[in-house]
C-alpha positions, 0 to 999 in steps of 0.5 A: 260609237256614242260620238257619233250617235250623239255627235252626227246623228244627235241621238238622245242619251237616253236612246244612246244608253237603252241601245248600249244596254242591248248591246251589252247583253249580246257581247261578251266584256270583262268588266260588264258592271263598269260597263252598265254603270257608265251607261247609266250614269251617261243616261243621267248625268251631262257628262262625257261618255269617256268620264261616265265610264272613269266614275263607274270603274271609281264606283265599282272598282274603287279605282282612284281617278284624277281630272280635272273636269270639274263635273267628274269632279263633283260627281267624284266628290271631289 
């Protein structure tokens, strides 16, 4: 769905990431912390949305991530 709101239509993350956030609260998820965070930081970092929800499940889980994107990278502190 982020492909392509951003990729065909060139949605704004920050418009991308308010509609995910709306959607989040009408599903249900198992892992909806992980799901905010990623929406968040997609909303704030240049990052892929696929990373943004590695680094959250990092943060929130404490699940070791290994990439070799450098920006996940840097943003991992790595």
């Amino acid at each position: 769905m982020v492909y392509v709101l951003r990729g065909v239509y060139h949605i704004d993350r920050t418009e991308i990431s308010q509609c995910l956030i709306e959607l989040l609260a009408e599903v249900t998820t198992p892992e909806p912390s992980v799901l905010r965070l990623g929406i968040k930081t997609y909303a704030e970092q240049n990052l892929d949305f696929p990373d943004c929800i590695l680094y959250a499940y990092h943060k929130v889980k404490g699940y070791e991530i290994k990439t070799f994107d450098r920006k996940l990278n840097k943003l991992l502190g790595k």
